[in-house]
C-alpha positions as CSV (number, residue, x, y, z in Angstrom):
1,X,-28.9,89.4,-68.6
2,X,-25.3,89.3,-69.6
3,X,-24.6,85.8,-68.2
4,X,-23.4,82.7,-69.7
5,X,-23.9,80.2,-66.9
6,X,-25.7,80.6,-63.2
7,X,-25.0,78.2,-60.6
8,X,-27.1,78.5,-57.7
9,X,-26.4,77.0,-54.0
10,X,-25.9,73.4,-53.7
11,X,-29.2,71.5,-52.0
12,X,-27.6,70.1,-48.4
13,X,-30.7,68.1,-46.7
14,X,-33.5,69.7,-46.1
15,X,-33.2,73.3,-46.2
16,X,-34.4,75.9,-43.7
17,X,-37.8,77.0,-44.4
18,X,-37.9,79.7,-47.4
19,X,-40.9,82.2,-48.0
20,X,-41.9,82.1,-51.1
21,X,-43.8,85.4,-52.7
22,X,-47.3,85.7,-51.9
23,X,-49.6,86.3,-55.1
24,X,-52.3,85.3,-56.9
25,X,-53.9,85.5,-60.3
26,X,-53.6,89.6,-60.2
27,X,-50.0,89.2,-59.9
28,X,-48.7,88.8,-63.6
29,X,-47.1,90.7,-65.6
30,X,-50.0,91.1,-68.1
31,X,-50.0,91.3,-72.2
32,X,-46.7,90.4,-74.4
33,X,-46.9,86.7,-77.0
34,X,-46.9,83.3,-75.2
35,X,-43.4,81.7,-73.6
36,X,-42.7,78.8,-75.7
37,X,-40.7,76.1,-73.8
38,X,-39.4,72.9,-75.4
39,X,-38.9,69.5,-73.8
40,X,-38.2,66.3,-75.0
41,X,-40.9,64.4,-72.5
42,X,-43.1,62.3,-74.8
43,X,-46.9,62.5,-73.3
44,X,-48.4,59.6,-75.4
45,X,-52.2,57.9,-74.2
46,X,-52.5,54.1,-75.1
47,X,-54.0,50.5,-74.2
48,X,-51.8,50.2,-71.4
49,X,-51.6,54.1,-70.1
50,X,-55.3,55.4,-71.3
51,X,-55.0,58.0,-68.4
52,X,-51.3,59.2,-68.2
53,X,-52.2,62.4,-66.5
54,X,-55.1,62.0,-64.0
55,X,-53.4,62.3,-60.6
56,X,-54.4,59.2,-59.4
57,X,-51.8,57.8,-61.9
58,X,-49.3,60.2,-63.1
59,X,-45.8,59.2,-61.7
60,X,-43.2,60.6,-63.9
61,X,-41.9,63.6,-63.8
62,X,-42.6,64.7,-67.2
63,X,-47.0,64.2,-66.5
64,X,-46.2,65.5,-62.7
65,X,-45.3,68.8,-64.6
66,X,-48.1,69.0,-66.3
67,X,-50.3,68.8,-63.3
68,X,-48.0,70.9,-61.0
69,X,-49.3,74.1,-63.6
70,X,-52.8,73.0,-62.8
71,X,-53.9,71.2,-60.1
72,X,-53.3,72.8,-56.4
73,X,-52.2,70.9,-53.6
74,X,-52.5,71.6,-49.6
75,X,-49.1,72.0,-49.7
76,X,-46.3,73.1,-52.1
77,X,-42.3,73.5,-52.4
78,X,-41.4,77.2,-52.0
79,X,-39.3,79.3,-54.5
80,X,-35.6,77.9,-53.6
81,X,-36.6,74.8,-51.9
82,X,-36.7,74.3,-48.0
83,X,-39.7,72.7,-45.8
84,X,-43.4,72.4,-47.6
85,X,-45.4,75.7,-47.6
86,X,-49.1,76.3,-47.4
87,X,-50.9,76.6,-51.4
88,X,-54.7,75.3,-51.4
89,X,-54.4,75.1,-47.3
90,X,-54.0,78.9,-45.9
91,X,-52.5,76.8,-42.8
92,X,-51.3,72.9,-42.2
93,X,-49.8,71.2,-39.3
94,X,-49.2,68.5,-37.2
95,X,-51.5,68.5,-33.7
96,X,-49.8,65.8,-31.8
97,X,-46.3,64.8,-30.3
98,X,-46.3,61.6,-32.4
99,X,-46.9,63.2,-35.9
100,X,-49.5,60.7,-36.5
101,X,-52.7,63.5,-37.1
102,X,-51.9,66.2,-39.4
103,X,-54.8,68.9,-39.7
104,X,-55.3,71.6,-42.8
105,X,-57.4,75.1,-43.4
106,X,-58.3,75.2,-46.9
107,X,-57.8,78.9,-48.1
108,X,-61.1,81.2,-47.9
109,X,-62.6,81.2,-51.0
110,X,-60.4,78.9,-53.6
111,X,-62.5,77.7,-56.3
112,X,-61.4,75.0,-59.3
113,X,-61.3,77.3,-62.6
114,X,-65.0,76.6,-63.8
115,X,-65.9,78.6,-60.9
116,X,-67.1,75.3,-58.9
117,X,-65.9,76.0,-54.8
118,X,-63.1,74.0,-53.3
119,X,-63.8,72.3,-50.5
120,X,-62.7,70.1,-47.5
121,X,-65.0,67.2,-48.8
122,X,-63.3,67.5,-52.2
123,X,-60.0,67.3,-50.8
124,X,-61.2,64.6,-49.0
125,X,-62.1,62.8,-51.8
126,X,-59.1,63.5,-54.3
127,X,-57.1,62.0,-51.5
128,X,-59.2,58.8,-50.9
129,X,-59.7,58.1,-54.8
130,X,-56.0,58.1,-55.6
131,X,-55.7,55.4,-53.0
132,X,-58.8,53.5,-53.6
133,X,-58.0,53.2,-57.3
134,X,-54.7,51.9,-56.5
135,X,-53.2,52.6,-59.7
136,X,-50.6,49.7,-61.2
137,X,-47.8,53.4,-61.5
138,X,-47.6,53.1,-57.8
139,X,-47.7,56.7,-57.2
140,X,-50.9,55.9,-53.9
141,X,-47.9,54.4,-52.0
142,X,-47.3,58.1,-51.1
143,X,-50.2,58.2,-49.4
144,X,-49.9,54.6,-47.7
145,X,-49.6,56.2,-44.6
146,X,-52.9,57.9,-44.6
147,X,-55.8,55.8,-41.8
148,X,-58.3,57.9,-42.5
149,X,-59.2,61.6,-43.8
150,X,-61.5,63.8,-41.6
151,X,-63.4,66.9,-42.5
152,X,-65.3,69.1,-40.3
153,X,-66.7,71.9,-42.0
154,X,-66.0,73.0,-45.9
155,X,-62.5,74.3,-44.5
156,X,-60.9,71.7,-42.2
157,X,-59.3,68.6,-43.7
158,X,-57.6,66.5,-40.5
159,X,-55.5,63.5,-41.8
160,X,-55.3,60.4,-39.4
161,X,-52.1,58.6,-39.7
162,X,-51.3,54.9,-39.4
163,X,-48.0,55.8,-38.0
164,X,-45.7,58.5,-37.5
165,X,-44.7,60.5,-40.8
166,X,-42.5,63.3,-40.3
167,X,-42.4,63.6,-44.3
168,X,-45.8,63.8,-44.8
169,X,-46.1,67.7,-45.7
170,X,-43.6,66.7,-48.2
171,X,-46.4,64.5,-49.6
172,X,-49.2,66.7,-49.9
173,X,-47.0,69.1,-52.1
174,X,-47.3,66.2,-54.3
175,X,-50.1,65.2,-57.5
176,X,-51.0,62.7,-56.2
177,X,-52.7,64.5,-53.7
178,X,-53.7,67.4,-56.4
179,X,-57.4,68.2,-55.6
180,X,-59.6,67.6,-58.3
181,X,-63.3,68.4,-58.8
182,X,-65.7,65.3,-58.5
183,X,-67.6,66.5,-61.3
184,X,-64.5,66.0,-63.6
185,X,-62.9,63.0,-61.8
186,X,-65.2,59.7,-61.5
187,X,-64.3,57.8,-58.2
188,X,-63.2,54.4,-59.1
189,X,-61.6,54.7,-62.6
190,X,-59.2,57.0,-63.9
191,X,-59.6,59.9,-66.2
192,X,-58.7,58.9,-70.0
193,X,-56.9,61.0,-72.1
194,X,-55.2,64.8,-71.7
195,X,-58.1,67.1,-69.7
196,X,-56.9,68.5,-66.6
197,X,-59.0,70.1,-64.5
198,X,-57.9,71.8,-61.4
199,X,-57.1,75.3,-59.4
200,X,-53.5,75.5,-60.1
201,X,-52.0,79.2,-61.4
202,X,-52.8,77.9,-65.0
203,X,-55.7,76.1,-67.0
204,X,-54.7,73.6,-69.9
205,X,-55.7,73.5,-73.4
206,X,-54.3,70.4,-74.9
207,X,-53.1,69.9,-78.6
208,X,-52.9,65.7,-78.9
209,X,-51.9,64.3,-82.3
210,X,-52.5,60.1,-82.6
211,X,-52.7,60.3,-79.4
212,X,-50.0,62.0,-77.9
213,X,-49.9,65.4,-76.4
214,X,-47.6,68.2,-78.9
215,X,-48.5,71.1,-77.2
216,X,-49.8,72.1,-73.5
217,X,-50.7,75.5,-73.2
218,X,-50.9,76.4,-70.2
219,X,-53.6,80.1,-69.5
220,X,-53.1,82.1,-66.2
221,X,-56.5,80.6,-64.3
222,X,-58.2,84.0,-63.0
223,X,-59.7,82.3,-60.0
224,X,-55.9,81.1,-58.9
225,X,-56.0,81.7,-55.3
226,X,-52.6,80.2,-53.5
227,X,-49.0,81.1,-52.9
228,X,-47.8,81.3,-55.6
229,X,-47.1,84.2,-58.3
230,X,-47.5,84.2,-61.8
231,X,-45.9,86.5,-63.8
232,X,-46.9,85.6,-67.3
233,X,-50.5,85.2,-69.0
234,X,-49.7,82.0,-70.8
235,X,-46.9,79.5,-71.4
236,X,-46.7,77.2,-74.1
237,X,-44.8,73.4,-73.7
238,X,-44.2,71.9,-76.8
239,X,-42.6,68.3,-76.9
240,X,-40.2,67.9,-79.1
241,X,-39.1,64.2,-80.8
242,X,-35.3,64.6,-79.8
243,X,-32.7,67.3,-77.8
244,X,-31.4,68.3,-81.9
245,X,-35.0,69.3,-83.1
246,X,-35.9,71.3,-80.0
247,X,-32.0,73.0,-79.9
248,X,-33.1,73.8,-84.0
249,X,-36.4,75.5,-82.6
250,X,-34.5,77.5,-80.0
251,X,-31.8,78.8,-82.9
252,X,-34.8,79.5,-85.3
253,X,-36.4,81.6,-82.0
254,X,-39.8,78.7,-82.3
255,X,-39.2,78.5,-78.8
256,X,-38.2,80.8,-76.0
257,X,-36.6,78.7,-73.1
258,X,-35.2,74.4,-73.7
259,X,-35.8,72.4,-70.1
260,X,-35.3,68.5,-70.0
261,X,-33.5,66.9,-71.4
262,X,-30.6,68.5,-73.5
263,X,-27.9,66.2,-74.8
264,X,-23.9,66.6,-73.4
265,X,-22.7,68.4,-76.5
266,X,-25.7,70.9,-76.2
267,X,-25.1,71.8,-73.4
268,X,-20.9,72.2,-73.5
269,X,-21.8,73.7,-76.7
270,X,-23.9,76.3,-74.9
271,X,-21.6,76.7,-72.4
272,X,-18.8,77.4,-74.1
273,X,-20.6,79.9,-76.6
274,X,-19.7,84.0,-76.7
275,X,-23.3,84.5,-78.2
276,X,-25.1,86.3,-76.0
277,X,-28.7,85.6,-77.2
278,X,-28.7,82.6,-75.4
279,X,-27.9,81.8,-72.0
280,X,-27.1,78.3,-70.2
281,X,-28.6,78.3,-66.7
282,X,-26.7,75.1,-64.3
283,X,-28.5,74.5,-61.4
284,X,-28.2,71.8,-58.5
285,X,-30.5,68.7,-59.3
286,X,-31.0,65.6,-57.1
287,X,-31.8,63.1,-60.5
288,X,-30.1,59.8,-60.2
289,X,-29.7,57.0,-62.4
290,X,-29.5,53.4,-61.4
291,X,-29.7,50.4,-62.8
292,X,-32.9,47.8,-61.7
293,X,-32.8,43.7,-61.0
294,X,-35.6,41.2,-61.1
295,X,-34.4,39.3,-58.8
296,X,-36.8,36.5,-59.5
297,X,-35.0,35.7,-63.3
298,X,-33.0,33.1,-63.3
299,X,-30.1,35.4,-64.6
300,X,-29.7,37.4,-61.1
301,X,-31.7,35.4,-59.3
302,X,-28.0,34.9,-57.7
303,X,-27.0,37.8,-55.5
304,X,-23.2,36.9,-56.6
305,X,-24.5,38.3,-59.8
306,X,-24.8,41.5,-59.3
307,X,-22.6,42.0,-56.4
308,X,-20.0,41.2,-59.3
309,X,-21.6,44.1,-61.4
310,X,-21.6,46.7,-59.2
311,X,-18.0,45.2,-58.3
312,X,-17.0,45.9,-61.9
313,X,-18.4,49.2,-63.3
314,X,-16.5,51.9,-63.2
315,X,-18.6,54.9,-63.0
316,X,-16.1,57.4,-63.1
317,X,-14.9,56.0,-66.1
318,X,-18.8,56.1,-67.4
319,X,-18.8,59.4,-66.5
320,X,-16.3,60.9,-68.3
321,X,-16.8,58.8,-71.7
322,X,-20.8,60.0,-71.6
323,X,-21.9,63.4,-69.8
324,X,-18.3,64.6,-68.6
325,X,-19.1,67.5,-66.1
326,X,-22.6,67.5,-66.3
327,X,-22.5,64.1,-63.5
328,X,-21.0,63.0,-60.7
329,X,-20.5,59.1,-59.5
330,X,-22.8,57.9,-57.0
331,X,-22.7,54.8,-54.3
332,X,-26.0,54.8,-53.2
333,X,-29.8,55.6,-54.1
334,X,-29.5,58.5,-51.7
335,X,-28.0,61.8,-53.4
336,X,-24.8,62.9,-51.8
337,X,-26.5,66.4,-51.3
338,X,-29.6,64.6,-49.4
339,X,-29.4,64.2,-45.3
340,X,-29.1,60.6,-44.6
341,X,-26.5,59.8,-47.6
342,X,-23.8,57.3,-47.1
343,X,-21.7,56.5,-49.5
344,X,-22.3,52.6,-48.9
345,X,-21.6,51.0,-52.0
346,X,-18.1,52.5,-52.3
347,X,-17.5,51.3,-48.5
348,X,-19.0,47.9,-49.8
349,X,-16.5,47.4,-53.1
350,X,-14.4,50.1,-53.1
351,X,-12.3,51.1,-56.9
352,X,-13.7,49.1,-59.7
353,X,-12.5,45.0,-59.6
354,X,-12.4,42.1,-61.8
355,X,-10.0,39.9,-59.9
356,X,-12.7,40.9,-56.8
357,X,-15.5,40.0,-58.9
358,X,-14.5,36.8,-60.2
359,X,-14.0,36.0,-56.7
360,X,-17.4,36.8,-56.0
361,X,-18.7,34.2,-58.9
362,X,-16.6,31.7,-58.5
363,X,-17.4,31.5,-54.5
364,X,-20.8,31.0,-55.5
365,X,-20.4,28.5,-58.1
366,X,-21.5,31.0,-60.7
367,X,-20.5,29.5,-64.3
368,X,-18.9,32.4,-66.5
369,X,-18.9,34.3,-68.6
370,X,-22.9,35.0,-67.1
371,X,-25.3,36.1,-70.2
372,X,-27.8,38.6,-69.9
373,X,-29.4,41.8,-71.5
374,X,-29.2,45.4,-70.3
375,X,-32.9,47.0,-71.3
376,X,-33.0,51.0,-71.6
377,X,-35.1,53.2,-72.8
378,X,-34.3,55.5,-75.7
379,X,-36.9,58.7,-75.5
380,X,-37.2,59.4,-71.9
381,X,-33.7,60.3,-70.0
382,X,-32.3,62.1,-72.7
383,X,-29.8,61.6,-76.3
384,X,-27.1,60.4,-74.1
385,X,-28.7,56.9,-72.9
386,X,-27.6,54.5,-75.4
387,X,-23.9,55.6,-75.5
388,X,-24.6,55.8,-71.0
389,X,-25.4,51.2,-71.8
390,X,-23.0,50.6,-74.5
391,X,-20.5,51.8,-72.3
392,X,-21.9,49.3,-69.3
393,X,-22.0,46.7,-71.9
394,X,-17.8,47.3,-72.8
395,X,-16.5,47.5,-69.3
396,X,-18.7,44.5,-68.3
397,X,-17.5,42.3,-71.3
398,X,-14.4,43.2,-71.2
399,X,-14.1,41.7,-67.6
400,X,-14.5,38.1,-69.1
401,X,-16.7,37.7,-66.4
402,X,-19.9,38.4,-68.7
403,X,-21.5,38.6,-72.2
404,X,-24.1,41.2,-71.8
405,X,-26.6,42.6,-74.8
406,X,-27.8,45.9,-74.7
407,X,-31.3,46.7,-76.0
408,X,-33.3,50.5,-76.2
409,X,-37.6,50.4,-76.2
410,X,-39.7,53.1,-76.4
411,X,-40.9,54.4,-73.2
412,X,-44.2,53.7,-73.9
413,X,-43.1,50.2,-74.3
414,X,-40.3,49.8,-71.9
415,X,-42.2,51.5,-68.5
416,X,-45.4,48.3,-68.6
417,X,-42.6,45.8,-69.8
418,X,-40.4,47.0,-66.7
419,X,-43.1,47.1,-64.0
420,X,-44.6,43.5,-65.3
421,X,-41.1,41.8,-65.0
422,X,-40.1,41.3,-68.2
423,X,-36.7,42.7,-67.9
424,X,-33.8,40.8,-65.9
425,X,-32.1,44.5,-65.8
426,X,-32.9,47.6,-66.8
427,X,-32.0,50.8,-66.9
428,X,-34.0,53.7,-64.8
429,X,-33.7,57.3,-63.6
430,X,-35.5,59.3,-61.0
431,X,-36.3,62.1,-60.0
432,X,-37.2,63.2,-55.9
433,X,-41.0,63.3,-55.0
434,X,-39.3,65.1,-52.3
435,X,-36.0,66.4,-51.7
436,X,-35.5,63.7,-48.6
437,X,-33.9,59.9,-48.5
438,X,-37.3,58.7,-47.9
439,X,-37.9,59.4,-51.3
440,X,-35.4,57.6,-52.7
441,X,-35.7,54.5,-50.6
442,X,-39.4,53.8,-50.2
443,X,-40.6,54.0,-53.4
444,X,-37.9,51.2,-54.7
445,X,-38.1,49.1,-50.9
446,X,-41.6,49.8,-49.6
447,X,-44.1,47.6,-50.5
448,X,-46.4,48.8,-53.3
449,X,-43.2,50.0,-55.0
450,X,-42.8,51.8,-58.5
451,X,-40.8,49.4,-59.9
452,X,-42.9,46.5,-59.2
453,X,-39.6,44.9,-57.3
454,X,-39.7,41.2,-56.3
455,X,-37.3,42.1,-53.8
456,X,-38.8,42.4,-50.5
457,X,-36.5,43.0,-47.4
458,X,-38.8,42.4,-43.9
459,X,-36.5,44.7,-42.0
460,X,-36.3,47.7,-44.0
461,X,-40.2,47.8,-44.5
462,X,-41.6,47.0,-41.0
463,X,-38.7,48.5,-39.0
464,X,-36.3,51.1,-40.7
465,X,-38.1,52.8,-43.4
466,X,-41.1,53.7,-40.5
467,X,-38.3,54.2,-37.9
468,X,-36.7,56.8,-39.9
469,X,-39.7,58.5,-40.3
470,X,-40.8,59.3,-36.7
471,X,-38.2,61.7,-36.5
472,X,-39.0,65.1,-37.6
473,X,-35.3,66.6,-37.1
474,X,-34.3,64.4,-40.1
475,X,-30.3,64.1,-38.9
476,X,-32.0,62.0,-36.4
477,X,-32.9,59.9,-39.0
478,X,-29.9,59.0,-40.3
479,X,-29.1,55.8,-38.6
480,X,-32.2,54.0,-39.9
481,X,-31.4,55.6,-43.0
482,X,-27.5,54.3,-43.3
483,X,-28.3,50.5,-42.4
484,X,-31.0,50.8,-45.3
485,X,-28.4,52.1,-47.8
486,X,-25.7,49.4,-46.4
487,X,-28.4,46.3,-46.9
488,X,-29.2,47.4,-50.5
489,X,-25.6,47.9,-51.2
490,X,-25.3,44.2,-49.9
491,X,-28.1,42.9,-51.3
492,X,-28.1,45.0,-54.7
493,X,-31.4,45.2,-55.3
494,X,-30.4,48.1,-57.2
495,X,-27.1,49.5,-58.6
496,X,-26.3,53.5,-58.3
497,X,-24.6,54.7,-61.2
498,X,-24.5,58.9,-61.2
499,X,-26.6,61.6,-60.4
500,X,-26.5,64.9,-62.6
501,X,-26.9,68.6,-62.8
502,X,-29.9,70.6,-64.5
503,X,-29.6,72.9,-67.0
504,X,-31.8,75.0,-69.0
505,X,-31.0,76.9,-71.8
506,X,-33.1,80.4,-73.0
507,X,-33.4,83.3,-75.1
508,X,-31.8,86.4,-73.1
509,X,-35.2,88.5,-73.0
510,X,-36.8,85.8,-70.6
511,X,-36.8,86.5,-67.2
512,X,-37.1,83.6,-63.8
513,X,-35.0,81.0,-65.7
514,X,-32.7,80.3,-61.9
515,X,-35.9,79.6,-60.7
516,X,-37.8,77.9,-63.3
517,X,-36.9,73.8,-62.3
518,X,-36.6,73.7,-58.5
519,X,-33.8,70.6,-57.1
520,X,-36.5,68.0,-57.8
521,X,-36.8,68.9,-61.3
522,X,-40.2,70.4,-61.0
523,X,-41.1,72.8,-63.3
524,X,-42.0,76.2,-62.2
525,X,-43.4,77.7,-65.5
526,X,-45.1,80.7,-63.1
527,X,-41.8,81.8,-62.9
528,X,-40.9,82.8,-66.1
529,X,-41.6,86.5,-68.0
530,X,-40.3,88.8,-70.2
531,X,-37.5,91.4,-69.7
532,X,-35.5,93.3,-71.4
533,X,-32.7,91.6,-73.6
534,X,-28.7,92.5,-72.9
């Protein structure tokens, strides 16, 4: 390959529509070992998450890439981003002028990989069970605004909307909507443990150690009918307990290609490295992280509170100090690379200020300096986390204004303890279901949201959110879309802190690594092969 680092286009919106290669499962490249790619994504089954990758549950992004391998959806994101392509469906569309009845033709002949036929009333019910089960992850608020699913035929699936939807495609490219066989899935409970059953590109052997899932290896599924094309025979994911153990696997050669999530001096390392075994692929990424309220505690139960916070931190400041080039500061939930982004909490508070924020408190009879704890997590966004809150915790104490505690939980811990209110803040990241501002405003506004948010804002949820998405050309949106950004900013719900860049690091024989994480940090593993190293 002979490059160091490959930076591909910036995301603006949503792009033009791109074809992505036709193929199937003759389209690989046939023999050669396994690709071994390391993440740091921790896949662990417990009390509180028995089922942590049935699609009727799976809201993360690290289970969402399990299931993109292996369980097909009407509609998928094509090679490079852009509108929503055809996968299971061979066509989809909408068949009105309100975009309120979206109709799909399942693919001639697609079968799950036991050799069981897909059909229209299996799509049907995927789609129905993930929002009948209602699971407490949030992730059948995607599909809130389904009425009712049709079939006519084993080919035609017709979708009945409660109200408009221009981003709807967008939905059906995701797992929750991942069609799954009713043999394998039982209709009101979710599926325990790590089986995944589907008629994705790949099958899924599982290698789970007390359990928690070490390796997924993912085998070309010979029945794969769809869009997309594979060109390797199998892939294995191993999960790795930190960014310095998988690094030590890629140096060794355990491991051909390291995805999410590499620590700041891995990466600089790797970028500023002359060896040409390894190569350091940047890409665009539209990941944000943000920083959550209950606003029900009695800590910032006062909106004072945390106007002062977002008053205070400087992010620019966080920036540098933590990830350096690898971020960028953000004022709002919307990436600046997304249609519909407005940079409202800099228009809102402007350069960092204590004299501004001690205004704030003392206006509202808030008694200083106010006490609180700033919760993160310390195995899910990456190495860099706790140095990201103990810099939050210095510039906020040193204001005076506050006397703030910092504490990192377990994933598995801190996700139930977030959702169930037990932390006054917290710290979160996210990753797009889509690449539109939808998806970084309803799912943290709307009701039924991921977070489990007492905040609950009449306006946004029964006026803008559905306003902005009755209009198709989404520029059109983008007046519904800025007074949402400018009441959270007010309100501060939630507080924007960056978003990043992806990178992924690999050995210089494997081939497809610019394509192998799309914008949304999904991972493509059908893109990777084997070439020919220099």
């Amino acid at each position: 390959m002979n490059r160091k680092t490959l930076v591909l286009p910036a995301v603006v919106g949503l792009l033009a529509p791109v074809l992505a290669a036709c193929g199937g499962s003759d389209s690989g490249s046939g023999g050669g070992d396994a690709i071994v790619v390391g993440t740091t994504d921790r896949f662990t089954a417990s009390k509180k998450v028995p089922a942590p990758l049935d699609p009727a549950y799976a809201y993360d992004v690290g289970t969402w890439n399990i299931l993109r391998q292996t369980v097909q959806t009407l509609m998928v994101q094509p090679r490079g981003d852009g509108e929503p392509v055809p996968e299971a469906a061979e066509k989809c569309g909408f068949t009105d002028t309100g975009n309120e009845r979206y109709a799909c033709t399942l693919r001639d002949g697609l079968k799950f990989a036991n050799g069981d036929p897909v059909t229209a009333a299996d799509v049907k019910y995927s789609i129905d069970r993930a929002r009948s089960i209602k699971a407490d992850s949030g992730v059948f608020a995607l599909l809130s605004t389904i009425d009712t699913v049709e079939t006519q035929g084993d080919r035609e699936v017709i979708f009945h909307l409660k109200t408009a939807d221009a981003t709807f495609p967008f939905k059906l490219s995701t797992p929750v909507a991942g069609i799954v066989n009713p043999d394998d899935y039982a209709k009101d409970e979710l599926r325990d443990g790590f089986d995944v059953d589907g008629s994705g590109p790949y099958t899924l052997e599982s290698e789970v150690k007390n359990n928690e899932l070490v390796k997924a290896v993912f085998t070309k599924n010979p029945s794969y009918k769809g869009t997309l094309e594979v060109n390797n025979d199998k892939v294995e994911m191993v999960s790795f307990a930190d960014a310095d153990a998988m690094g030590a696997a890629l140096d060794k050669g355990d491991i051909d290609v390291m995805t999410r999530t590499m620590s700041p001096e891995q990466i600089r390392k790797l970028s500023n490295d002359s060896d040409d075994a390894v190569d350091l692929v940047e890409m665009p990424g539209l990941e944000i992280r943000y920083l959550g309220f209950n606003t029900d505690a009695p800590t910032v139960r006062s909106k004072a509170v945390r106007k002062a916070m977002a008053q205070i931190i400087n992010r620019n400041e966080l920036i540098s100090k933590v990830y350096g080039s690898q971020a960028e500061p953000l004022y709002s939930m919307v990436p600046a690379s997304i249609t519909g982004h407005s940079n409202s909490f800099f228009n809102r508070y402007g350069d960092p200020s204590v004299t501004k924020a001690k205004s704030l408190l003392s206006q509202a009879n808030v008694t200083t300096p106010v006490k609180l704890t700033l919760h993160y997590t310390t195995d899910h966004y990456g190495p860099a986390t706790k140095k990201e809150f103990e810099e939050l915790q210095k510039q906020l104490n040193a204001s005076g204004l506050f006397d703030v505690s910092i504490k990192g939980t377990p994933w598995e811990t801190f996700r139930p303890a977030e959702q169930s209110g037990k932390y006054d803040v917290y710290g979160m990241g996210w990753f797009p279901d889509f690449p539109d501002a939808d998806s970084y405003l309803a799912p943290f506004l709307d009701e039924d949201n991921t977070l489990g948010l007492p905040y609950a804002n009449s306006t946004i949820r029964n006026s803008l959110i559905p306003d902005s998405r009755r209009e198709a050309d989404r520029l059109s949106a983008t007046e519904s879309l800025t007074e949402i950004q400018d009441m959270v900013a007010d309100d501060v719900p939630l507080l924007p802190l960056w978003q990043g860049k992806q990178y992924v690091a690999a050995r210089d024989d494997v081939t497809g690594t610019a394509y192998v994480v799309n914008s949304s940090s999904t991972l493509q593993l059908w893109e990777l092969g084997r070439g020919v190293s220099g």
